[in-house]
N, CA and C atoms as an extended XYZ file, in Angstrom:
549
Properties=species:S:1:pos:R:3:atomname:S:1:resname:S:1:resid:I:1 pbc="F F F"
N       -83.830      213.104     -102.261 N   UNK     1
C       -83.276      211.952     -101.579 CA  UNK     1
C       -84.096      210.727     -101.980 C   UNK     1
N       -83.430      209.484     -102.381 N   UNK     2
C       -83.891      208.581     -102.876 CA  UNK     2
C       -83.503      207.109     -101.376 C   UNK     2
N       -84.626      206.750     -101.341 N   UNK     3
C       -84.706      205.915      -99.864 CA  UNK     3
C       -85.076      204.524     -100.176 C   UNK     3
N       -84.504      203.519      -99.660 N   UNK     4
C       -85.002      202.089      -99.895 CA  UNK     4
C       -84.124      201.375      -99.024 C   UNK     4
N       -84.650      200.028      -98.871 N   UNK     5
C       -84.602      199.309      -97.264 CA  UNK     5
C       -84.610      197.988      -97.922 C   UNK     5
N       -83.503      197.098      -97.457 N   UNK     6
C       -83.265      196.196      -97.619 CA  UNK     6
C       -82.502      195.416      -96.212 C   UNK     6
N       -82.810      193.784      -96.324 N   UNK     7
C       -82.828      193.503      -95.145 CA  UNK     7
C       -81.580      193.643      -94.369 C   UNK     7
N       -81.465      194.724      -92.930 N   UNK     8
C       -80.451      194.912      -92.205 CA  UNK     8
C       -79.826      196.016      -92.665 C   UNK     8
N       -80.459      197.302      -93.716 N   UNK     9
C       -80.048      198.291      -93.794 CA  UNK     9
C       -80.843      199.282      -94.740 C   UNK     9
N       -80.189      200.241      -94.465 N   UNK    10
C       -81.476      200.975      -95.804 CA  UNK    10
C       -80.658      201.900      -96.264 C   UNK    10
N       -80.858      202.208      -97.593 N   UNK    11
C       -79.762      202.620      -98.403 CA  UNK    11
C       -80.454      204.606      -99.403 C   UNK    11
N       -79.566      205.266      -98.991 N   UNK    12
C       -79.735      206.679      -99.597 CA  UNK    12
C       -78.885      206.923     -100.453 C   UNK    12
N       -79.628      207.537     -101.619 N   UNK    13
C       -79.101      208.544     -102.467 CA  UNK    13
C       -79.265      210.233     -102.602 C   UNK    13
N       -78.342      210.695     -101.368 N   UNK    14
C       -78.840      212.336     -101.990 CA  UNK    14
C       -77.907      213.168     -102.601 C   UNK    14
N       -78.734      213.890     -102.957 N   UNK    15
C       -78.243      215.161     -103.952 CA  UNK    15
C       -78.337      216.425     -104.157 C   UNK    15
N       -77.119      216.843     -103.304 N   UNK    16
C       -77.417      218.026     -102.928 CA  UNK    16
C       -76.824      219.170     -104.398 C   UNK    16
N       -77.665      220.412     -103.976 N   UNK    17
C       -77.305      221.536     -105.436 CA  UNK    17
C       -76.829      222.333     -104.431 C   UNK    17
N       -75.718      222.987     -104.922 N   UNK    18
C       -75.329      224.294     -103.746 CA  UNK    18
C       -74.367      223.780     -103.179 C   UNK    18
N       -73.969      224.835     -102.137 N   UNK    19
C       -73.066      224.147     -101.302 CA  UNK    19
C       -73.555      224.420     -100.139 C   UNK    19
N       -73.674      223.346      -98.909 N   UNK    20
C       -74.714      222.549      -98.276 CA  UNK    20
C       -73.711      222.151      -97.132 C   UNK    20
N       -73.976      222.783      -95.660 N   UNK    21
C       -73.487      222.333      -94.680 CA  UNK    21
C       -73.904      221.712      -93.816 C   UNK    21
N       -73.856      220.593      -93.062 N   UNK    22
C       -74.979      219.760      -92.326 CA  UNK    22
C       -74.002      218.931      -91.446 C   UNK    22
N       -74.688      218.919      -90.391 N   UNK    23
C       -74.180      217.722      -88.953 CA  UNK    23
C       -75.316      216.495      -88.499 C   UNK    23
N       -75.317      215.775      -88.206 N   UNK    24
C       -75.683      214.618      -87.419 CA  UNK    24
C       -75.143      213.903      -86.575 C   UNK    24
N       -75.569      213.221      -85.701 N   UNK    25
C       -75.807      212.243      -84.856 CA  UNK    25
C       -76.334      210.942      -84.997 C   UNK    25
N       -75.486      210.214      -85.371 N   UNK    26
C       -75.826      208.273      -85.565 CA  UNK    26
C       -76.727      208.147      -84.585 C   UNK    26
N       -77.898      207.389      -84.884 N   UNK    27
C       -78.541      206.723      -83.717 CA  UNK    27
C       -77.463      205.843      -83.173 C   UNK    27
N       -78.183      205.508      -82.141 N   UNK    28
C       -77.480      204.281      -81.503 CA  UNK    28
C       -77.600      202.703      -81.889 C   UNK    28
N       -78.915      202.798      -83.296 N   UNK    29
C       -79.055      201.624      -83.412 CA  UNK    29
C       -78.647      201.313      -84.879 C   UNK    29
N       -77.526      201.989      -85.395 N   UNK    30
C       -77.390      202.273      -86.928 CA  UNK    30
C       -75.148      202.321      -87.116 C   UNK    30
N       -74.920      201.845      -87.987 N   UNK    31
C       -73.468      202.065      -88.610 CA  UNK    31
C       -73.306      202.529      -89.738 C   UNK    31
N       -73.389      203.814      -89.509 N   UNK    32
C       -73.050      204.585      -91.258 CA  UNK    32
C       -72.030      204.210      -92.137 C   UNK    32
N       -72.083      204.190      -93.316 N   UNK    33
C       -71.330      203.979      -94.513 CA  UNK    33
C       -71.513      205.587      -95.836 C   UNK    33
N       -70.992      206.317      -95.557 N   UNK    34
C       -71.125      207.429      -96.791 CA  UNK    34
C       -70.030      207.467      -97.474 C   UNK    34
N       -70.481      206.943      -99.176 N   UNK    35
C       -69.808      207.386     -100.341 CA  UNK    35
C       -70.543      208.103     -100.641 C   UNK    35
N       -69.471      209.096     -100.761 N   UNK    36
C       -69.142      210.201     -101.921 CA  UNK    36
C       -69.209      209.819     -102.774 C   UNK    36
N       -70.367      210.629     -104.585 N   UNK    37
C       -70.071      209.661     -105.719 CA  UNK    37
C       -69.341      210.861     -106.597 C   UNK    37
N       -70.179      212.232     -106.329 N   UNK    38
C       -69.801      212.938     -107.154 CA  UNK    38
C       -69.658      214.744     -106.132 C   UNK    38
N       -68.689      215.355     -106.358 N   UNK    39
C       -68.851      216.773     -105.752 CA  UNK    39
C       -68.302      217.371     -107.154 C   UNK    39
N       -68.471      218.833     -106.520 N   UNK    40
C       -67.425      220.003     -106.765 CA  UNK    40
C       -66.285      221.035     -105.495 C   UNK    40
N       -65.386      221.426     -105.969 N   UNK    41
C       -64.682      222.208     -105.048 CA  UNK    41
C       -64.396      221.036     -104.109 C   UNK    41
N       -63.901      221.795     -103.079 N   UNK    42
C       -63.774      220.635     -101.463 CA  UNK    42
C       -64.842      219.899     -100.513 C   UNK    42
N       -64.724      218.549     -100.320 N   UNK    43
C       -65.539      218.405      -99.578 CA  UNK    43
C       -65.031      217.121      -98.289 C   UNK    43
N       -66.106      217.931      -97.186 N   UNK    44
C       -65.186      217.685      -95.868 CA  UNK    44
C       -66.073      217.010      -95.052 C   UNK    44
N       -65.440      216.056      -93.904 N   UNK    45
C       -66.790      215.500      -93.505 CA  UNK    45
C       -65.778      215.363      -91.812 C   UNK    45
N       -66.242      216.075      -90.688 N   UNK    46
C       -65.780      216.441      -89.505 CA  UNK    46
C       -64.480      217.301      -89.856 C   UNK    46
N       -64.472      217.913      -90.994 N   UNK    47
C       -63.125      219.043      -91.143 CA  UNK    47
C       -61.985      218.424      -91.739 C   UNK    47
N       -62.524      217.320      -92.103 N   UNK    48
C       -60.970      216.370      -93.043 CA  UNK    48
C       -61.546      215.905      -94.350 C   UNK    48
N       -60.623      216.831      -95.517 N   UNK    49
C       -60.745      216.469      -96.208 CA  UNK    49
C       -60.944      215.600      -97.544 C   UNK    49
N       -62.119      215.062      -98.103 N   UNK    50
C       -62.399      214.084      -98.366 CA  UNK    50
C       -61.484      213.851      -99.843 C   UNK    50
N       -60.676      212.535     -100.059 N   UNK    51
C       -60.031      212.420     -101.742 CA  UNK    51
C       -61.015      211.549     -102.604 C   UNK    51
N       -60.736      211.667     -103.681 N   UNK    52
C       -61.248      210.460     -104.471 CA  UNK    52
C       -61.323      208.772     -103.831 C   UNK    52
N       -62.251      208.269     -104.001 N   UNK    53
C       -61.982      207.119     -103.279 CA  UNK    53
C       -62.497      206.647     -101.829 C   UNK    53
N       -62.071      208.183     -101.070 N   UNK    54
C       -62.508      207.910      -99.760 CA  UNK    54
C       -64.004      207.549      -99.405 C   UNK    54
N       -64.026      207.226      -97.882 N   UNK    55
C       -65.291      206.505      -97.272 CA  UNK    55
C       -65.175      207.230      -96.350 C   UNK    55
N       -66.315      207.925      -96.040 N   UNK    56
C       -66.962      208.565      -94.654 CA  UNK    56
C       -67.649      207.263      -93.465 C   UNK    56
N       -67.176      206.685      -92.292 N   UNK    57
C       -68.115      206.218      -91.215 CA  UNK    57
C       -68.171      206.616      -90.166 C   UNK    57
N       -69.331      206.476      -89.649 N   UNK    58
C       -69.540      206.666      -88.563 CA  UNK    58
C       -70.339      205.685      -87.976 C   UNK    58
N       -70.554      205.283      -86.200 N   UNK    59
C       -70.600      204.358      -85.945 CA  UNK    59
C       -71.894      204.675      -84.846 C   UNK    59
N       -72.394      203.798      -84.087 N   UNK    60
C       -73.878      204.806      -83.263 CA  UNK    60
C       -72.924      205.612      -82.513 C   UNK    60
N       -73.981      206.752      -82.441 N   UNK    61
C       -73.618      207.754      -81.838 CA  UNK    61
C       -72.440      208.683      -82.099 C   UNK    61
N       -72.209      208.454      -83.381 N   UNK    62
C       -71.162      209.233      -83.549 CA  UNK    62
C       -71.572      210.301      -84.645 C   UNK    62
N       -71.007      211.359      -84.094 N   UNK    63
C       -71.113      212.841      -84.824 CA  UNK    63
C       -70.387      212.912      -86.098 C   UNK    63
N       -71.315      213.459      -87.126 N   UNK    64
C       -70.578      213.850      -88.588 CA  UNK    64
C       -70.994      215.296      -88.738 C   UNK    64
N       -70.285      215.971      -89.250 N   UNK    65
C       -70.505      216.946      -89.915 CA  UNK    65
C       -69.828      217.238      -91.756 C   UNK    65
N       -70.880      217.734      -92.538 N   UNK    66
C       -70.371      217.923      -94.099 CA  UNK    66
C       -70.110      218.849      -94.106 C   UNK    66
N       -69.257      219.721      -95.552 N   UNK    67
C       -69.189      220.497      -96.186 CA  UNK    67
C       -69.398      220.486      -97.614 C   UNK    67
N       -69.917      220.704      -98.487 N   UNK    68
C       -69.882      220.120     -100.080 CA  UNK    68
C       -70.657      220.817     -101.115 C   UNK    68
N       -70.147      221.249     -102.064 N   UNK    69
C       -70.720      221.736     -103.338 CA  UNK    69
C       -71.436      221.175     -104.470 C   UNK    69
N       -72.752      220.922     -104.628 N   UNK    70
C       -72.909      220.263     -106.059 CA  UNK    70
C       -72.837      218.201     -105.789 C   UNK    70
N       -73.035      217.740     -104.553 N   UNK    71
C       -72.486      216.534     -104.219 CA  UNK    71
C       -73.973      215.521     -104.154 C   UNK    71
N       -73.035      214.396     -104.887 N   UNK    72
C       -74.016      213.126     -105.007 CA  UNK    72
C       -73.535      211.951     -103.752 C   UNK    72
N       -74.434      211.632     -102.723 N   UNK    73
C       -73.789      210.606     -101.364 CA  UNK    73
C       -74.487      209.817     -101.423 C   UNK    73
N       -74.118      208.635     -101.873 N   UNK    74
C       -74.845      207.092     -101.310 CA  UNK    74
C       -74.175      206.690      -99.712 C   UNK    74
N       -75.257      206.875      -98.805 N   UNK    75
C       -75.343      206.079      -98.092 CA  UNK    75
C       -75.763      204.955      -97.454 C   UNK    75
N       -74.793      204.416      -96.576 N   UNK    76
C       -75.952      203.246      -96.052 CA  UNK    76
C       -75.914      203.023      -94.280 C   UNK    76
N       -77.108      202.906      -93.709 N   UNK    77
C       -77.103      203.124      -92.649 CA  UNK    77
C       -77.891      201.608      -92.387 C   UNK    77
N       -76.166      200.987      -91.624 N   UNK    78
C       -76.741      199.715      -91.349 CA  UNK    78
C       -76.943      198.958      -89.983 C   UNK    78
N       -77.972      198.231      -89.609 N   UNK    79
C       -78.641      198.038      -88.796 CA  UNK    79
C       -77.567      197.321      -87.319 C   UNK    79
N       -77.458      197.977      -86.462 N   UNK    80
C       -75.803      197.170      -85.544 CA  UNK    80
C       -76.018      196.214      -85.282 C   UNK    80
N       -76.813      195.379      -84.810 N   UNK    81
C       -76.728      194.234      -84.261 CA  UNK    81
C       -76.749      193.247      -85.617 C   UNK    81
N       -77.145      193.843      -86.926 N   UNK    82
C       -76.774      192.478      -87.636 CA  UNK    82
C       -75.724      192.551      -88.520 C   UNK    82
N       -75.008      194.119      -88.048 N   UNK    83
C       -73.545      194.134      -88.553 CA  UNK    83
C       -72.248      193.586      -87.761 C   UNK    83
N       -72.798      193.926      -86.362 N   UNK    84
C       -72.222      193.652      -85.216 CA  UNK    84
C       -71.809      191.738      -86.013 C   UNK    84
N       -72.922      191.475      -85.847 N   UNK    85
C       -73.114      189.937      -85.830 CA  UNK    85
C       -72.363      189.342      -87.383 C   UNK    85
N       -72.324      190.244      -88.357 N   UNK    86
C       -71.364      190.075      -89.445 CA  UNK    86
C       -70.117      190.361      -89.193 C   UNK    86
N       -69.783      190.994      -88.371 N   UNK    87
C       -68.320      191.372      -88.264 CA  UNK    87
C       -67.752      190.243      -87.430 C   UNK    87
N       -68.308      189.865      -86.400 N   UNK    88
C       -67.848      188.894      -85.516 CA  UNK    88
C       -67.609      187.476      -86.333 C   UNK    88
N       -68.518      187.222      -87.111 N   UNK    89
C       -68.478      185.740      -88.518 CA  UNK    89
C       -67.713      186.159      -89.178 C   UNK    89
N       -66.938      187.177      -89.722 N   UNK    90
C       -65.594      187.527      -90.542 CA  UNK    90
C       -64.576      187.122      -89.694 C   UNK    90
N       -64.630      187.634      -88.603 N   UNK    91
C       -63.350      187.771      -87.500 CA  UNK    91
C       -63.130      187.001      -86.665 C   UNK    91
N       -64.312      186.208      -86.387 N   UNK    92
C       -64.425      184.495      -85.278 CA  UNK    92
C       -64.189      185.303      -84.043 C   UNK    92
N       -63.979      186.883      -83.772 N   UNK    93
C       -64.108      187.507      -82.300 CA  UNK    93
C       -65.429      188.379      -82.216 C   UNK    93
N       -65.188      188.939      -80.998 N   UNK    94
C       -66.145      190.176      -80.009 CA  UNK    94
C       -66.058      191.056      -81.485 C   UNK    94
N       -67.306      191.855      -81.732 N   UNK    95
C       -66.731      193.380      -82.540 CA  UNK    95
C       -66.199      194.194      -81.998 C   UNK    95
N       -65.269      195.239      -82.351 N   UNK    96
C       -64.479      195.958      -81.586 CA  UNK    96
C       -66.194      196.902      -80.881 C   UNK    96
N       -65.435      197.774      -80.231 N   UNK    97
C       -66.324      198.897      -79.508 CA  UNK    97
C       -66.560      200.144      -81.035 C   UNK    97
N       -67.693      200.549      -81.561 N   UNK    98
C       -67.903      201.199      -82.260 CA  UNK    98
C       -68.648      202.423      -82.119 C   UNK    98
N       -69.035      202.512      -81.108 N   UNK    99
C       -70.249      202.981      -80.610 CA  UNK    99
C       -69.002      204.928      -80.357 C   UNK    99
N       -69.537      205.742      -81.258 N   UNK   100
C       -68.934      207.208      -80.980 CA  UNK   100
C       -68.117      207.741      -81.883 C   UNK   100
N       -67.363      206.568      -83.101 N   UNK   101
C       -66.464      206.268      -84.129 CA  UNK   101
C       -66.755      207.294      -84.974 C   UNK   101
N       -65.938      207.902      -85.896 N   UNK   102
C       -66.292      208.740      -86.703 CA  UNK   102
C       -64.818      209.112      -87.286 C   UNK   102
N       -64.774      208.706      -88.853 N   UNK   103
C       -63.688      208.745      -89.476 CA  UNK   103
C       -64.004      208.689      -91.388 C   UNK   103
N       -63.199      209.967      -91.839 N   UNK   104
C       -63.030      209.509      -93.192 CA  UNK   104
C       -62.030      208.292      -93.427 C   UNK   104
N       -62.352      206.990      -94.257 N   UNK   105
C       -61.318      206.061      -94.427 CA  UNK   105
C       -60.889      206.120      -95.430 C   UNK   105
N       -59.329      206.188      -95.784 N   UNK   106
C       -58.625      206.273      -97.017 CA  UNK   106
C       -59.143      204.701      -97.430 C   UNK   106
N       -59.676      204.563      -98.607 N   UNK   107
C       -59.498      203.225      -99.280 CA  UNK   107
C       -58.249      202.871      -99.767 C   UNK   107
N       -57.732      201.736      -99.922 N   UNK   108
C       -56.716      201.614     -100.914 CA  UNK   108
C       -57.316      201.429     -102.691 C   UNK   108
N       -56.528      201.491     -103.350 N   UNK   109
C       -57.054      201.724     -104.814 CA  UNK   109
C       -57.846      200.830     -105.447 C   UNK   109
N       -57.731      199.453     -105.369 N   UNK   110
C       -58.490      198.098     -106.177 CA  UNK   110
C       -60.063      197.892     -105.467 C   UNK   110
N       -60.077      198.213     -103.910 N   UNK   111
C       -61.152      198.197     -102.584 CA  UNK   111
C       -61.684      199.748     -102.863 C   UNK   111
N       -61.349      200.854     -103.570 N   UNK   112
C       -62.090      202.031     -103.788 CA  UNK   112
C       -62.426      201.884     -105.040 C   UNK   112
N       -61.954      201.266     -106.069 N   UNK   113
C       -62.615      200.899     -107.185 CA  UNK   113
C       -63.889      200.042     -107.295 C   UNK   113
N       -63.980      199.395     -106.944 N   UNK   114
C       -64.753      198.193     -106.425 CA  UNK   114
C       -65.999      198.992     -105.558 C   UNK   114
N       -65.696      199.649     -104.319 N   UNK   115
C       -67.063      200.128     -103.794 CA  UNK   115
C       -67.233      201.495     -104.827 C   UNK   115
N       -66.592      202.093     -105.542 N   UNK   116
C       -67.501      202.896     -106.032 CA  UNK   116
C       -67.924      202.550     -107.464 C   UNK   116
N       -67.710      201.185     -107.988 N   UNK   117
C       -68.766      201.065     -109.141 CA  UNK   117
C       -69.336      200.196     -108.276 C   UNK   117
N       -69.719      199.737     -107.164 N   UNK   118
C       -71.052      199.024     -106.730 CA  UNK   118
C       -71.649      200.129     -106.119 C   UNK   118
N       -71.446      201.318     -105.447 N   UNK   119
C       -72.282      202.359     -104.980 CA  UNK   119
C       -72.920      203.224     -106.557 C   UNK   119
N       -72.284      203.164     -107.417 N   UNK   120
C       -72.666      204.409     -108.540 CA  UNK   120
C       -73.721      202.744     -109.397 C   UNK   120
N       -73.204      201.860     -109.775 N   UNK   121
C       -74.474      200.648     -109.920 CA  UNK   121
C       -75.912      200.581     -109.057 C   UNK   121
N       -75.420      200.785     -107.964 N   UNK   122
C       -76.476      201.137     -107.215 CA  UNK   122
C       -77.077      202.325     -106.874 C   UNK   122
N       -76.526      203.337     -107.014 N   UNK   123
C       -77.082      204.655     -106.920 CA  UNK   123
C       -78.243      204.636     -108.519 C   UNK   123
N       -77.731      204.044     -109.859 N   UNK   124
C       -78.677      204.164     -110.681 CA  UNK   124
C       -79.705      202.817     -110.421 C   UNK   124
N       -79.469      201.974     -110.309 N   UNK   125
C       -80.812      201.033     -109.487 CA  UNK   125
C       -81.792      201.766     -108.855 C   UNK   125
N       -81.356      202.393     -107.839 N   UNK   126
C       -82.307      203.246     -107.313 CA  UNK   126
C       -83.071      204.272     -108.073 C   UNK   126
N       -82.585      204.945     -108.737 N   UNK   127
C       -82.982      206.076     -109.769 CA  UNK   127
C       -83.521      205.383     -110.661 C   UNK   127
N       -83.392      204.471     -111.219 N   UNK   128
C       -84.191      203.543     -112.601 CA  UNK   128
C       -84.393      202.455     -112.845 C   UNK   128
N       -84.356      201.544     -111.437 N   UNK   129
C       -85.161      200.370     -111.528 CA  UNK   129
C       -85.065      200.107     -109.841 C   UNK   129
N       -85.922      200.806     -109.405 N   UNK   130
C       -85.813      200.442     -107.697 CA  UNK   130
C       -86.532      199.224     -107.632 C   UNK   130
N       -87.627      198.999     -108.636 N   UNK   131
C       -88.445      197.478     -108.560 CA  UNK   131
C       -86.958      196.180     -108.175 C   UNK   131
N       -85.777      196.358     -109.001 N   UNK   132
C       -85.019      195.458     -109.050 CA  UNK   132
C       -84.459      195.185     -107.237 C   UNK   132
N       -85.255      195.923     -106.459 N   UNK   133
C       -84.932      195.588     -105.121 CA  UNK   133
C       -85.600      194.893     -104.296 C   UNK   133
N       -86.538      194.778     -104.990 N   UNK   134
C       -88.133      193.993     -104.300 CA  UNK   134
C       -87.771      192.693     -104.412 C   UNK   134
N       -87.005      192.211     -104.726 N   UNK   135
C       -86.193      190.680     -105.064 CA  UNK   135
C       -86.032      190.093     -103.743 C   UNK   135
N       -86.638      189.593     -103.331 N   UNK   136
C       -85.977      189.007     -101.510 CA  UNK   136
C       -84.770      188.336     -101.549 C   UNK   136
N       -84.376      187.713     -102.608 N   UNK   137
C       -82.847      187.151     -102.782 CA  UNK   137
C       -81.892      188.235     -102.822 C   UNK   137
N       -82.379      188.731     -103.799 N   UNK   138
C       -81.658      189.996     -104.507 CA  UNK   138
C       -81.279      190.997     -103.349 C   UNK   138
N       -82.430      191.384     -102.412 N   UNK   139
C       -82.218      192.562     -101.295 CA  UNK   139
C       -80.999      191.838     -100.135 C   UNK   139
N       -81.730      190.261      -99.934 N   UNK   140
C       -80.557      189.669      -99.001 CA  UNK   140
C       -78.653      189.682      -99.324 C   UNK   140
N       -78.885      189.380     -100.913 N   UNK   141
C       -77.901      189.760     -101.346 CA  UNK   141
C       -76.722      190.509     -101.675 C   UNK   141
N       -77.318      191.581     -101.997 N   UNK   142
C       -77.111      193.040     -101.776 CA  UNK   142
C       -76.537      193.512     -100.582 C   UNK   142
N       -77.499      192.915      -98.917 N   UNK   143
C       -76.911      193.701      -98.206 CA  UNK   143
C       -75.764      192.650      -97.438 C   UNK   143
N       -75.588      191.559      -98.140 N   UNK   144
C       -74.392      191.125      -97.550 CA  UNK   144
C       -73.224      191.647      -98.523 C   UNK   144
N       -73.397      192.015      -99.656 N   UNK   145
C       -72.373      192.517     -100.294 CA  UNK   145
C       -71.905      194.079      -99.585 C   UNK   145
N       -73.076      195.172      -99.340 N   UNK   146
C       -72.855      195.728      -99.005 CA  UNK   146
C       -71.893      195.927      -97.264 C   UNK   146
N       -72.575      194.789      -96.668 N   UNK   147
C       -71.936      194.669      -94.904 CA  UNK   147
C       -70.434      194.199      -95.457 C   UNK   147
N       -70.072      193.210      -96.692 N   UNK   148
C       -68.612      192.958      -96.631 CA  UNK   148
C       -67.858      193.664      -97.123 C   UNK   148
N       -68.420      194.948      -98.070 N   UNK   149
C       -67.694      195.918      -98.771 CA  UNK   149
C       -67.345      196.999      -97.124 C   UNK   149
N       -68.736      197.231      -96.606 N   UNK   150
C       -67.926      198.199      -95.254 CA  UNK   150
C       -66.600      197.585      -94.144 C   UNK   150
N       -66.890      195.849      -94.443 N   UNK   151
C       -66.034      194.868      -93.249 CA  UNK   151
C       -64.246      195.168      -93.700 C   UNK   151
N       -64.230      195.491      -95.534 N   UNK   152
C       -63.271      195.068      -96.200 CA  UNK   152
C       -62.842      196.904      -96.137 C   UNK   152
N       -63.647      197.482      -96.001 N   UNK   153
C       -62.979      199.043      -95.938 CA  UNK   153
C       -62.517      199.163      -94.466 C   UNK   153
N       -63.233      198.704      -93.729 N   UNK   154
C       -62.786      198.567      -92.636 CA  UNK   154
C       -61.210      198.482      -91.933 C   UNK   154
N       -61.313      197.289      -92.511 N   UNK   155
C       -59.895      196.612      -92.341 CA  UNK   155
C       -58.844      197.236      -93.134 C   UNK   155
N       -59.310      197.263      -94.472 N   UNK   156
C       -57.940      198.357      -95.433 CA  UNK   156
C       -57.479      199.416      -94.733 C   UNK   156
N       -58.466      199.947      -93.950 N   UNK   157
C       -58.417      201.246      -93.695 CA  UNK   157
C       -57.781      201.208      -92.469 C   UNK   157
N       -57.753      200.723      -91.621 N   UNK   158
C       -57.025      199.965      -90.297 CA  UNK   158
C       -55.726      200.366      -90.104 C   UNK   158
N       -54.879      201.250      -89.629 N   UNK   159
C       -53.269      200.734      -89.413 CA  UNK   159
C       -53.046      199.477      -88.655 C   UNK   159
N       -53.933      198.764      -88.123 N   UNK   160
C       -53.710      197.560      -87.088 CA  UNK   160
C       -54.631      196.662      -87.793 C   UNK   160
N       -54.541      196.351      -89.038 N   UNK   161
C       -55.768      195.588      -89.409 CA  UNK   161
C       -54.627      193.549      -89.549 C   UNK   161
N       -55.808      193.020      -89.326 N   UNK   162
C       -55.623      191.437      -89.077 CA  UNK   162
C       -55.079      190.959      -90.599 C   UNK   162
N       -54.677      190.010      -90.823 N   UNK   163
C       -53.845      189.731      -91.343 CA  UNK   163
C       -55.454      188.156      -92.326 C   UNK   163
N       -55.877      188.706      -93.266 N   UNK   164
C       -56.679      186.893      -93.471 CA  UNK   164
C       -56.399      186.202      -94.334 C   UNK   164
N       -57.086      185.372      -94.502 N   UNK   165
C       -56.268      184.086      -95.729 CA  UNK   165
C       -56.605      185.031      -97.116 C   UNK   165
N       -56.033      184.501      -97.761 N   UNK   166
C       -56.725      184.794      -99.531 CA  UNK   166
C       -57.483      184.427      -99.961 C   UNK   166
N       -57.759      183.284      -99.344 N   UNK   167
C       -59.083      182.695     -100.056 CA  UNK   167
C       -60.613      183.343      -99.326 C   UNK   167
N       -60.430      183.741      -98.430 N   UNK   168
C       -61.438      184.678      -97.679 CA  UNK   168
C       -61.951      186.121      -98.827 C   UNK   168
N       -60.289      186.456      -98.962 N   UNK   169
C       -60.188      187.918      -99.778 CA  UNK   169
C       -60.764      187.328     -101.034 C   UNK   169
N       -60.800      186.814     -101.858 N   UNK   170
C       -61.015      186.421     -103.009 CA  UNK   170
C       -62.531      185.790     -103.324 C   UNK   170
N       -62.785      185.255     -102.284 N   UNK   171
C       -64.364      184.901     -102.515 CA  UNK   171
C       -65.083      186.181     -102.011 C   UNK   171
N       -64.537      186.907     -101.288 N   UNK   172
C       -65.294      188.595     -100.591 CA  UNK   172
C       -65.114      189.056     -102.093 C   UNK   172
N       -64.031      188.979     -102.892 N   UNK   173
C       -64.183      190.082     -104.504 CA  UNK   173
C       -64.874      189.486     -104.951 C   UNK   173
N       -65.288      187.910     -104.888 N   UNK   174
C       -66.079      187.746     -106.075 CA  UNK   174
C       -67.803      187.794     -105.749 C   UNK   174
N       -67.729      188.141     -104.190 N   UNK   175
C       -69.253      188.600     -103.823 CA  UNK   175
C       -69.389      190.099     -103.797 C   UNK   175
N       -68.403      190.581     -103.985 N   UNK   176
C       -68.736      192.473     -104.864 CA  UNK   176
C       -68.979      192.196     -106.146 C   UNK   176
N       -67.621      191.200     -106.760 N   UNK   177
C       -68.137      191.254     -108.338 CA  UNK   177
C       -69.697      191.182     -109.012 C   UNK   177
N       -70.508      189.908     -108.267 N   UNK   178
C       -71.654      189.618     -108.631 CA  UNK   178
C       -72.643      190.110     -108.056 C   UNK   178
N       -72.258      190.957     -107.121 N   UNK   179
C       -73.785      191.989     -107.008 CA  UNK   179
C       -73.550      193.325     -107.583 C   UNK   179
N       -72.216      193.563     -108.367 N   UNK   180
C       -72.028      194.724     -109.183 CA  UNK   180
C       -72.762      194.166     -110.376 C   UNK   180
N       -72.486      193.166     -110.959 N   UNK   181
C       -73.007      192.316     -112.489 CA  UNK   181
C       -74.575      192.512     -112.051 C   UNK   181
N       -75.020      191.469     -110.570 N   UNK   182
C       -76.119      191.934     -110.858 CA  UNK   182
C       -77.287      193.145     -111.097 C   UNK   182
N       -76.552      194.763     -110.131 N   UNK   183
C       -76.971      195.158     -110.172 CA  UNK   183
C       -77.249      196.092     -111.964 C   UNK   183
């Protein structure tokens, strides 16, 4: 497991050999984000099966359980109150209630492309230039790309999701684009 902390979240790479069954419990002071980068066979996360693309979250206090063969997971476990406080500056409201949440999210295709070459960019950052995180711009950077990539799965993933301008959507791609370039 490869571990590093950047401001308002801290970000894992593990890698499991075998096939590897495991449960947890979100703190209460944390909002999970798990991509999947790489498996074999099936892999399941609370008994629903995971596709290409998909996003595992969970929210404090909420229960996960895996199943998985041979599997590479970037996660990110990000800090609530300053996601809380990002979600509310996207949305100009309250954050919904998150606290127990626990769901694989279907991405749609252009928003699963997108987080998984910034998770697999970043999964090798970590593996071969973790110095490139020590950047205080760079780390701030990063984890706002990362809080708007979970805000934007979020919402895709939504059957009730809000409706926003384009120009919102379009400056959010071009702050994935450039922390994918940079990474």
């Amino acid at each position: 497991m490869i571990r590093a902390e950047v401001p308002g979240a801290v970000i894992y790479n593990s890698q499991y050999t075998g096939t590897t069954l495991s449960s947890a419990v979100g703190s209460m002071d944390h909002i999970w984000m798990l991509h999947p980068v790489r498996w074999q066979g099936e892999l399941t996360y609370n008994g629903q099966a995971v596709q290409e693309g998909d996003v595992a979250f969970y929210g404090p206090g909420g229960i996960h359980s895996t199943k998985g063969t041979d599997k590479d997971v970037m996660s990110v476990a990000f800090d609530r109150s300053a996601m809380e406080r990002a979600l509310a500056a996207l949305t100009q409201a309250d954050p919904p209630a998150m606290a127990g949440l626990s769901a694989v999210l279907r991405v749609p295709g252009a928003l699963s492309a997108q987080s998984k070459g910034l998770m697999q960019s970043l999964m090798a950052t970590l593996i071969h230039e973790p110095e490139n995180l020590d950047n205080p711009a760079a780390a701030v950077a990063l984890t706002q790309c990362l809080q708007t990539m979970l805000l934007n799965t979020l919402e895709a993933a939504s059957p009730a999701r809000t409706i926003r301008s384009a120009r919102t959507a379009v400056s959010q791609s071009k702050v994935l684009r450039r922390a994918a370039e940079y990474l």
